[in-house]
N, CA, C and O atoms as a MOPAC input file, in Angstrom:
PM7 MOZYME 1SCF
protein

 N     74.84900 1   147.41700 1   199.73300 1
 C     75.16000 1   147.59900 1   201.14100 1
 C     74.15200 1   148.56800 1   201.73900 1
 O     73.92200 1   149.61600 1   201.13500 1
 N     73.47700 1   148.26600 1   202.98900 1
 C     72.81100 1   149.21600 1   203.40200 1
 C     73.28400 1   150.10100 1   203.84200 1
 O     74.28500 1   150.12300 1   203.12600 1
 N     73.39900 1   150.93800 1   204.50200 1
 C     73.49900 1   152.26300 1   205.43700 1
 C     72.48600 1   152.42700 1   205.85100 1
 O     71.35400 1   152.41800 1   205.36900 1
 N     73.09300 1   152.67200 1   207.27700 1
 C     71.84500 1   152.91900 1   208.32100 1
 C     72.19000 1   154.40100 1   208.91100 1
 O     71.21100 1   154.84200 1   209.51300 1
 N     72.91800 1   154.98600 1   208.91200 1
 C     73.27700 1   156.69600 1   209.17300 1
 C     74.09400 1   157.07400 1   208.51300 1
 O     74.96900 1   156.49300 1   207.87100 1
 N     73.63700 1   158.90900 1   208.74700 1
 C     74.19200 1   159.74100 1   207.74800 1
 C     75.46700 1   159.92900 1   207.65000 1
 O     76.13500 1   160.14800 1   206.63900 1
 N     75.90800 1   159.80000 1   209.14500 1
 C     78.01400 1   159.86600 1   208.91400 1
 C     78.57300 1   158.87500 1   208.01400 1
 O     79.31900 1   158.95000 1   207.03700 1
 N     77.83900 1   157.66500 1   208.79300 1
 C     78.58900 1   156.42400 1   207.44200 1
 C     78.05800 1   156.63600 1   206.32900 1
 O     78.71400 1   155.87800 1   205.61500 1
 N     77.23700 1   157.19700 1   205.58900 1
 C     76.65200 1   157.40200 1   204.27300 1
 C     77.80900 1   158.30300 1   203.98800 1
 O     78.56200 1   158.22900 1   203.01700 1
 N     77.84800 1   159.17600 1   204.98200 1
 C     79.38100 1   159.98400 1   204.16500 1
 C     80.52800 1   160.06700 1   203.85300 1
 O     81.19300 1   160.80200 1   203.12300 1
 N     80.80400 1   158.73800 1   204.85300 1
 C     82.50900 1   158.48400 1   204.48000 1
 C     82.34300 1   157.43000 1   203.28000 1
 O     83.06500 1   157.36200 1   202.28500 1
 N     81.39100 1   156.73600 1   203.54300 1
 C     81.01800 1   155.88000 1   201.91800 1
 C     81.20400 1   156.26700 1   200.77600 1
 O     81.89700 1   155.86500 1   199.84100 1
 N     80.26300 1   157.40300 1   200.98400 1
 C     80.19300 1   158.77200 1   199.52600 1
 C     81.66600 1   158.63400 1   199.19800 1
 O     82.13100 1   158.05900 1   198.21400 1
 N     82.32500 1   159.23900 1   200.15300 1
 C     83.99700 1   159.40300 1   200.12800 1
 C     85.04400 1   158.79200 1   198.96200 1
 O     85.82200 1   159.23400 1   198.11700 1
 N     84.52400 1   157.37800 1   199.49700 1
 C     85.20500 1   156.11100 1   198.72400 1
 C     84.99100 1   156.35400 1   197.18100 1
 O     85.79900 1   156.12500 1   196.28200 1
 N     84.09900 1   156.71600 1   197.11000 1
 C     83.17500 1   156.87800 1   195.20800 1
 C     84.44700 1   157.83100 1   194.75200 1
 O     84.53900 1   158.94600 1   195.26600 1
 N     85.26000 1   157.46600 1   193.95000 1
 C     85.84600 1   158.33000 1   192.97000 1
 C     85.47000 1   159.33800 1   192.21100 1
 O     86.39100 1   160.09400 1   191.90400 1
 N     83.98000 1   159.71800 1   191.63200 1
 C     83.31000 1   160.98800 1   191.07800 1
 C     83.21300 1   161.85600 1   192.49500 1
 O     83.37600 1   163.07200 1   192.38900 1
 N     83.01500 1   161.42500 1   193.51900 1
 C     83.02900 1   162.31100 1   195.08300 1
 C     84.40700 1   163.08500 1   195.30400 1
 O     84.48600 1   164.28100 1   195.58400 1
 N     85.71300 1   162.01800 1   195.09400 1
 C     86.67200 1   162.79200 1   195.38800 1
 C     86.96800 1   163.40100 1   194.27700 1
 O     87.30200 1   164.50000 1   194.71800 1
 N     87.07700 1   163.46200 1   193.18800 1
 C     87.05700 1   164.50600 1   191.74900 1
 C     85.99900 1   165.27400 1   192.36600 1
 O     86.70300 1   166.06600 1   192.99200 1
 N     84.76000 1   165.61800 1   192.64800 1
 C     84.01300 1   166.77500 1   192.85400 1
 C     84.80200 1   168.09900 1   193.86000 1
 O     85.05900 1   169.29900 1   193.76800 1
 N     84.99900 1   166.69300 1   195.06100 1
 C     85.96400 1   167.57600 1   196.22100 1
 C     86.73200 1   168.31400 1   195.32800 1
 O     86.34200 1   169.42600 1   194.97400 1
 N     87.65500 1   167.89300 1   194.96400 1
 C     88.62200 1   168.47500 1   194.59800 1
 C     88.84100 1   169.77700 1   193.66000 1
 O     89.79700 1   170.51600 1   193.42600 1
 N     87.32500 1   169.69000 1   193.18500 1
 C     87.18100 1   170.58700 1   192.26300 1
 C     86.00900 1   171.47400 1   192.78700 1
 O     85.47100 1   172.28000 1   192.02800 1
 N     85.55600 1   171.30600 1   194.27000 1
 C     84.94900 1   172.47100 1   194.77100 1
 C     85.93900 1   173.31100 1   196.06300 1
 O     85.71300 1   174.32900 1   196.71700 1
 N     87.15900 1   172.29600 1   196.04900 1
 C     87.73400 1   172.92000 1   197.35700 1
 C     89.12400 1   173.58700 1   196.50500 1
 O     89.76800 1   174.54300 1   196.93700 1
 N     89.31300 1   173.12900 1   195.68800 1
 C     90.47900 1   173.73200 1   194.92300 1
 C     90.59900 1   174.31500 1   193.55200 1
 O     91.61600 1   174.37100 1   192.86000 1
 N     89.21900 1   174.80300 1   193.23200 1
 C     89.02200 1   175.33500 1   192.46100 1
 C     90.14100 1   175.91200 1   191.59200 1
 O     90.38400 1   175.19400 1   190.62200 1
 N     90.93400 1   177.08900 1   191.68700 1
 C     92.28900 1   177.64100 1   191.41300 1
 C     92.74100 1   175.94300 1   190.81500 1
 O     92.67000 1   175.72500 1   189.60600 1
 N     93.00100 1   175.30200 1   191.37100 1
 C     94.37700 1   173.98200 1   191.21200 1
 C     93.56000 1   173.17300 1   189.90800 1
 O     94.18600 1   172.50900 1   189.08200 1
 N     92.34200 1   173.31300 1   189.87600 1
 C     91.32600 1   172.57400 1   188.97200 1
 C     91.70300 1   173.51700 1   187.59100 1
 O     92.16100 1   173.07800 1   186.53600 1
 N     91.41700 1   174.75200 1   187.86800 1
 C     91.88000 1   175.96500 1   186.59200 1
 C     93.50300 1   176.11500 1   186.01200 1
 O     93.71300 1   176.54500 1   184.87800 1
 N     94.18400 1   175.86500 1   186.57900 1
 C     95.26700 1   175.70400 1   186.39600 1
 C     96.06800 1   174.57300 1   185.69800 1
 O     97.01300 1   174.70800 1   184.92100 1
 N     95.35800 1   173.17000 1   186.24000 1
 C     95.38300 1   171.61500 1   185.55700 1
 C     94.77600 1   171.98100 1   184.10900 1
 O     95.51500 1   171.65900 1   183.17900 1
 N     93.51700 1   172.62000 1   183.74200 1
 C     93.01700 1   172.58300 1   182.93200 1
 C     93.63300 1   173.62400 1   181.93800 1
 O     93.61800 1   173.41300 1   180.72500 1
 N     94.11700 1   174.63400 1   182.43000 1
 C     95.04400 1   175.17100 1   181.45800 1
 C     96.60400 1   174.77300 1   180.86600 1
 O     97.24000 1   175.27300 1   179.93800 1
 N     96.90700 1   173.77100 1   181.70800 1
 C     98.82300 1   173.26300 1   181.55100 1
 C     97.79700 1   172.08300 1   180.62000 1
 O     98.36700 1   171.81100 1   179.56200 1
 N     96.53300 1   171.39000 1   180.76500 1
 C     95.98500 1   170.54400 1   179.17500 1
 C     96.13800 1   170.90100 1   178.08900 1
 O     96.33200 1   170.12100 1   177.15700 1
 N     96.08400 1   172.12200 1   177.97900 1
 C     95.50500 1   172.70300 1   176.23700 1
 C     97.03000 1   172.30800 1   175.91700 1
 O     98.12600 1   172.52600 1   176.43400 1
 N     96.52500 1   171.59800 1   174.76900 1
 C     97.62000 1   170.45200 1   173.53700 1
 C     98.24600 1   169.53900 1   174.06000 1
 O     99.29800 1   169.14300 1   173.55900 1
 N     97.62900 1   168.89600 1   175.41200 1
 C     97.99300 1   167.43900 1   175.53700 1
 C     97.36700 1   166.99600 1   174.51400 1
 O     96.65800 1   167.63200 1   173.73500 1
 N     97.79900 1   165.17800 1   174.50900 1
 C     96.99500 1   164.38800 1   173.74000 1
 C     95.99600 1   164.09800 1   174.43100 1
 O     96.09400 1   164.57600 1   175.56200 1
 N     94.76800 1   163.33700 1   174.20500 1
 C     93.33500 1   162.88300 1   174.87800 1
 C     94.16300 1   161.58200 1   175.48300 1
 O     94.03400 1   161.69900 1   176.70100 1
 N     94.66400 1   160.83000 1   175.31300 1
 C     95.34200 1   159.98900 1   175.82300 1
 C     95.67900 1   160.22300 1   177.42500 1
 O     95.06000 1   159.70000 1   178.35100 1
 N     97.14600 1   161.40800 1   177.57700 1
 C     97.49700 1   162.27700 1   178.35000 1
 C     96.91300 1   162.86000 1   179.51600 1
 O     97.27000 1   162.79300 1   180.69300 1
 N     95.65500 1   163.62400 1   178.81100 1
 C     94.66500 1   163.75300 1   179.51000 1
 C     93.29900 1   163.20700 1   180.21800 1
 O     92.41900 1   163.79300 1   180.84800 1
 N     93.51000 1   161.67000 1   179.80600 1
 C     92.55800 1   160.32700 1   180.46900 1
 C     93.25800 1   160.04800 1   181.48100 1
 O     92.81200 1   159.46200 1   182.46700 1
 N     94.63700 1   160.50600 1   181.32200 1
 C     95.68000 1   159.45500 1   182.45000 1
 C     95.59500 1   160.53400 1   183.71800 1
 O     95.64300 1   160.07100 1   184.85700 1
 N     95.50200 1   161.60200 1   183.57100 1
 C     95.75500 1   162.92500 1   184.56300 1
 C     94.31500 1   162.67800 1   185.08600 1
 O     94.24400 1   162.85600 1   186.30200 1
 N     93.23000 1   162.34100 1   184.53900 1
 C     91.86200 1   162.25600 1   185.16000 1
 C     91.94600 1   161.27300 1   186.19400 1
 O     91.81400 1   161.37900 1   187.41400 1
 N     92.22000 1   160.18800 1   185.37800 1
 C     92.19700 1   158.31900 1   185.81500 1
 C     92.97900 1   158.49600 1   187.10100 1
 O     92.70700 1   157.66500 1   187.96700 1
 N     93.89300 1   159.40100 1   187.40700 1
 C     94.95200 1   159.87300 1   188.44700 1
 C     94.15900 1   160.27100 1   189.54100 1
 O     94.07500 1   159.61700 1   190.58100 1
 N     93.49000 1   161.49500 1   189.29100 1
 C     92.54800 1   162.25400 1   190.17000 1
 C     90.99100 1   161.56600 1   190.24000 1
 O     90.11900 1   162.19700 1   190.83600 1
 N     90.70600 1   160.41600 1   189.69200 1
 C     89.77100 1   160.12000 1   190.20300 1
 C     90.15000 1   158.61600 1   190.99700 1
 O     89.50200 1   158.11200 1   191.91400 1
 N     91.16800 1   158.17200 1   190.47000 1
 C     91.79400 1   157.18900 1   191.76800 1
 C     92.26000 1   157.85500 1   193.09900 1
 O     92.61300 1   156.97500 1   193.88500 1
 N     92.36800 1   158.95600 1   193.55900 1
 C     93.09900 1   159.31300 1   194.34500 1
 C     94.32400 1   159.57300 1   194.50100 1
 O     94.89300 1   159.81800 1   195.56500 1
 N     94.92200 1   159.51200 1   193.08600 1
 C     96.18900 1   159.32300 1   193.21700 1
 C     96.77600 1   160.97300 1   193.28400 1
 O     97.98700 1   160.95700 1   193.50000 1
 N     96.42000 1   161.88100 1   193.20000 1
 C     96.74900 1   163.02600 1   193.09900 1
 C     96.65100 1   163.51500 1   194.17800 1
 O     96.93500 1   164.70100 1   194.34600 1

């Protein structure tokens, strides 16, 4: 798809699931540290599904 300006290049960006995982982890830093500490001794399983969550948007 082309893009022809920078606003629509950015709500595009948006859509990308590694974009909203970044957001989320530059605007909520604290909530990112906190997820990552209630992990320690999930299973890897557990913790694919909590990702797969936050990088669908579902969080």
């Amino acid at each position: 798809m082309l893009i022809k300006d920078r606003d629509t290049a950015d709500r595009a960006a948006l859509d990308e699931p590694k974009t909203r995982a970044f957001i989320l982890i530059r605007e909520r830093p604290t909530v990112v540290a906190e997820l990552l500490r209630a992990m320690r001794g999930l299973s890897a399983k557990r913790v694919s599904a909590i990702f797969r969550q936050i990088r669908d948007g579902d969080w």
